[in-house]
N, C-alpha and C positions, 0 to 999 in steps of 0.2 A: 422544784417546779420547772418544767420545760422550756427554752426559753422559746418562743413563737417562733416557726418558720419562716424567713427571705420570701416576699411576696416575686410568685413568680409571672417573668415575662412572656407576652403573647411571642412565637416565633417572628408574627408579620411586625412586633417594632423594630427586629433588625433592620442596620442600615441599609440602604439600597445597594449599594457598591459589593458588601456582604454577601447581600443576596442573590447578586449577580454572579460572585465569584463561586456559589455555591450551585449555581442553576449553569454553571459550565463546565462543571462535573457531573449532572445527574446525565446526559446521552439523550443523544435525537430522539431514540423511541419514547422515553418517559419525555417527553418535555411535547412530541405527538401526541400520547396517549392523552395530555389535556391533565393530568393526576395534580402538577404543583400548580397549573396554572389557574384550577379551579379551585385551590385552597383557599384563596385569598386575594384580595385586588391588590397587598404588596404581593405577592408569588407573579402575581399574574403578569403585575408590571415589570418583573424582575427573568421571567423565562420568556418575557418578548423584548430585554433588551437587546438590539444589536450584537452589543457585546458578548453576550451567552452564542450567537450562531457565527461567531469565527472561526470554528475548528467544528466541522462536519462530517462522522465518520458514521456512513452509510453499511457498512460490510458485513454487517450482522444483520440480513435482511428479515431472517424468522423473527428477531425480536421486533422490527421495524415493522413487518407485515401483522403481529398481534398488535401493535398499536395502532393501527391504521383499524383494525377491525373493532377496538373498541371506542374508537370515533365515528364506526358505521359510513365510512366513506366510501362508498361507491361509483363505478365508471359514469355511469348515467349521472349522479348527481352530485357529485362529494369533487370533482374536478373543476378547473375553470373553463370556461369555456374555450378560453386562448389555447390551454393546454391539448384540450381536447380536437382542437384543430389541428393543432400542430400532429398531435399520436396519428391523428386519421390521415393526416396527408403522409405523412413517414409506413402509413402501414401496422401501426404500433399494434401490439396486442394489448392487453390490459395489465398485465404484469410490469410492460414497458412505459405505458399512460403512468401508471401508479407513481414511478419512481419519478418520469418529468414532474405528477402533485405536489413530489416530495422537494427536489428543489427548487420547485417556483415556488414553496413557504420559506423554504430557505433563504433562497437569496432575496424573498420581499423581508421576511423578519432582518436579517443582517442589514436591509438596505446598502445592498450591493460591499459590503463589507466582508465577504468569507472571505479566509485567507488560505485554508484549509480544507481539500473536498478528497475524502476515500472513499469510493464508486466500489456497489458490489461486483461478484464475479461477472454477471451478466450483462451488466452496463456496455454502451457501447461509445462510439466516437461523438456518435447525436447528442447522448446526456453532456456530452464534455461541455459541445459545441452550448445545448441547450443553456447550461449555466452559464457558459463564457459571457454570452450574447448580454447578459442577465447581470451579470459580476465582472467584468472585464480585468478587476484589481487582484485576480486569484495570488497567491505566492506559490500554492504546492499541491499538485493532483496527483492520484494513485488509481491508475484504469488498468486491471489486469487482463481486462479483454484479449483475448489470441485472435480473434481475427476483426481487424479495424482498417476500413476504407482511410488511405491517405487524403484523398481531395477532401472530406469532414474533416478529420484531424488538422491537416494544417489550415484549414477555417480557423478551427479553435485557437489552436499556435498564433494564429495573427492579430487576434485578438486579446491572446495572453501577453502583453509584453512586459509584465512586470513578474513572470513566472520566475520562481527563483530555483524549481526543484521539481519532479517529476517519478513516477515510479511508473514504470511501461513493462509488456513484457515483450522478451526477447526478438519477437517479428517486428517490431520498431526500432529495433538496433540495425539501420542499414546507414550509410553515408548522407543521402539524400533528405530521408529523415531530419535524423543529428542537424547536420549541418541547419538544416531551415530553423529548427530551434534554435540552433547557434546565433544565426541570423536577427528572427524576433525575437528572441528573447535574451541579450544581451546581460542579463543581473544570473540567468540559470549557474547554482553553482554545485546544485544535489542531485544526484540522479539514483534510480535503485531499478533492477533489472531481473524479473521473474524467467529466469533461465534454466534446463535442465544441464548443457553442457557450454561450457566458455570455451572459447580456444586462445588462439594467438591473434587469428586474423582479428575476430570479433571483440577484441579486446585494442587491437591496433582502430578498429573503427572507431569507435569509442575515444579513445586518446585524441585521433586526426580530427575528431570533427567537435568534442567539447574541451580544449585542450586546458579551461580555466577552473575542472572542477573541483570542490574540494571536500566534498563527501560522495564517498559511493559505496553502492550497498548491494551485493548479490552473492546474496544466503542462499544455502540448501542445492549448490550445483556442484556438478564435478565439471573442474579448474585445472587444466595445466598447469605445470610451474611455469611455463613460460609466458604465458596469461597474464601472471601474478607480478610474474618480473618487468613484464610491458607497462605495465598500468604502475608500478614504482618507478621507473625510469622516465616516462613518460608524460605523469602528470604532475607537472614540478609544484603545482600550489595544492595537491593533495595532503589534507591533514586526515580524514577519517577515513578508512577502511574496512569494512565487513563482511569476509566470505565464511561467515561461518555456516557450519553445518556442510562443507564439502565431503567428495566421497571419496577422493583419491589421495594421499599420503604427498601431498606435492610443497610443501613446508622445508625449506632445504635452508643450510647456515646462509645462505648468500641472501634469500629471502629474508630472511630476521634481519639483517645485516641492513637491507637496503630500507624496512618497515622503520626501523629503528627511528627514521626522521621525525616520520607522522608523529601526532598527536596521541591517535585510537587506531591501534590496529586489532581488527577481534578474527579470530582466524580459529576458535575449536572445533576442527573437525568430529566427523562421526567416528573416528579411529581413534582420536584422544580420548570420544567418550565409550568407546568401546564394542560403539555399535555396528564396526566394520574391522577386518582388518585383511591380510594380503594372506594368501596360499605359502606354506611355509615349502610346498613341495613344486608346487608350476609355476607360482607367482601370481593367480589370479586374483584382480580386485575386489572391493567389495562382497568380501565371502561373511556373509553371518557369522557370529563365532555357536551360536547353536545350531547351526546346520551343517552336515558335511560339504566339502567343496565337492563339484563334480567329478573332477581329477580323481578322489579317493572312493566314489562310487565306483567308479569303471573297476580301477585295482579291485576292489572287492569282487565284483561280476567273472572279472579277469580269473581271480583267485578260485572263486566257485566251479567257473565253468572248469578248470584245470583240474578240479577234484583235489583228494586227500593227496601228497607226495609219498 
């Protein structure tokens, strides 16, 4: 005879704490979408704890914009009124209203607690400012916007003083920038840089004006060695480092040599992983290894035009 089965538990008598830690894994869109918070009034109390909205990442807007559509939120009604003020005086379209929606639930669910805000591609200085104003306590934003009015941004900045870390891209890498950060935000100690090309200067800028940081992060550019070497020499409390996915073969013994200190140094290029490597005949960079270099089309043409010998 079989023995009876373990009478099983409803999900909602998990603990709360539990359920919290669970509902800060499921992602802004689903915890939008209304899906855990209408299972159950534990769910419901558990994806509008605070704690669930301290790490906010925005950047997957298509998923973010189907949840928003199956909450039926619209410009006309589904916004607050405040917000709506605010998009019309700014100019806002409706794509840009949407996302102020999105973090005025934020920062009210977090009650002023996020620690954590990653802003999609489009976001601009306004949503920064818009949360700042909102969450004053941020520790770490990620705004890849390319083109951002300084007079908003350093709003934000002055109001961030407990920022500990920042990911910008490269048209905020100037002196006067940096430095003002430096300035408010005295705990900044992360910084990460959406850049196509580094050099020496732009890596000197960097050093003079955050001289105390000690993670940086700018993947997917091609980097001088001299760049590399500046930002080892230069930033004495640097433990992390991360250029991977560069394009240029700029990794030299003196480099290893000088990384050695850090903590985390990640540095596999595209030519480690095989997806670039140099002209074995001119030297040019970044040649596909499935494509011919330009160099050996010409010889070819060359060859042709010449005829048979």
């Amino acid at each position: 005879m079989a023995s009876p089965s373990a009478p099983v538990r409803p999900w909602a008598d998990l603990q709360h704490d539990l359920l919290v830690i669970i509902m800060s894994r499921v992602g802004v869109p689903d915890l939008l979408s209304g899906g855990a918070s209408r299972a159950c009034s534990a769910w419901r109390a558990a994806a509008r704890d605070p704690l669930v909205w301290r790490y906010v990442d925005l950047r997957d807007w298509g998923a973010l914009a189907t949840a928003r559509r199956r909450l039926r939120v619209r410009l006309s009604g589904g916004i607050d009124a405040s917000v709506r003020a605010a998009a019309a005086g700014h100019g806002r379209v409706p794509l840009q209203a949407v996302l102020c929606s999105v973090l005025e639930i934020a920062a009210r669910r977090a009650a002023g607690r996020v620690e954590t805000l990653l802003l999609p591609e489009f976001a601009d200085e306004e949503h920064l400012l818009f949360l700042a104003e909102r969450n004053p306590n941020l520790h770490y934003f990620s705004l890849p916007a390319t083109c951002i009015t300084y007079d908003q941004f350093f709003k934000a900045i002055n109001i961030l003083q407990s920022l500990r870390g920042m990911a910008v891209d490269e048209s905020l890498i100037n002196h006067n920038v940096l430095s003002h950060v430096h300035h408010c935000c005295p705990d900044l100690q992360e910084l990460k840089v959406f850049s196509l090309y580094v050099d020496e200067e732009m890596a000197s800028i960097i050093c003079n004006s955050l001289p105390r940081l000690k993670k940086l992060e700018i993947p997917n550019s091609e980097m001088c060695c001299a760049a590399i070497i500046k930002f080892l020499d230069c930033l004495e409390e640097l433990e992390y480092l991360d250029i991977s996915g560069y394009k240029t073969s700029a990794i030299s013994s003196v480099v290893l040599r000088k990384a050695s200190r850090l903590n985390f140094f990640i540095w596999n290029s595209k030519f480690e992983l095989g997806e670039f490597m140099d002209c074995s005949n001119c030297g040019e960079h970044c040649i596909d290894p499935q494509d011919p270099c330009k160099c050996d089309m010409e010889h070819r043409v060359m060859d042709w035009l010449a005829g048979p010998s």
